[in-house]
C-alpha positions, -999 to +999 in steps of 0.1 A: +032-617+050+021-641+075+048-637+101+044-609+129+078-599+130+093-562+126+119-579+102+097-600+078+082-565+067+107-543+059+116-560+026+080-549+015+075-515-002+053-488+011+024-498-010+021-532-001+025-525+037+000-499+035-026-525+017-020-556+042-026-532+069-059-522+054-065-556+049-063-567+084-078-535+102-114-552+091-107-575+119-081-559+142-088-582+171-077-609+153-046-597+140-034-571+164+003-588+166+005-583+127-013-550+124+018-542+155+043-549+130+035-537+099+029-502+123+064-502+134+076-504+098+056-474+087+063-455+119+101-457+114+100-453+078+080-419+087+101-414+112+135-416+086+113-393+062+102-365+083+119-368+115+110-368+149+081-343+160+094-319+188+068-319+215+042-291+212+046-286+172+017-292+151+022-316+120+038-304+086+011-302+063+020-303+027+000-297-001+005-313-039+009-284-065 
């Protein structure tokens, strides 16, 4: 996952994004185009999942039975 393009992450499941991007947060400076990315994949894939917020609505907060 070297490459900071928004294309070059979507093949890579949640999981995986979510551990590069803790990964690279130690040293954000230095990888702020590929910390960029991989945000714009988990924003849009949040986005697909829950839908847009309308402004002036808290979060949905759900809770694992």
């Amino acid at each position: 996952m070297a490459q900071a393009n928004l294309a070059a992450y979507e093949q890579y499941g949640d999981e995986a994004l979510m551990h590069r991007y803790f990964e690279l947060s130690e040293h954000a400076e230095e990888h702020a185009d590929e910390l960029a990315a991989i945000d714009a994949v988990i924003q849009s894939r949040l986005f697909a999942t829950y839908g847009a917020a309308t402004p002036g609505s808290s979060p949905r907060i759900r809770i694992a039975a």
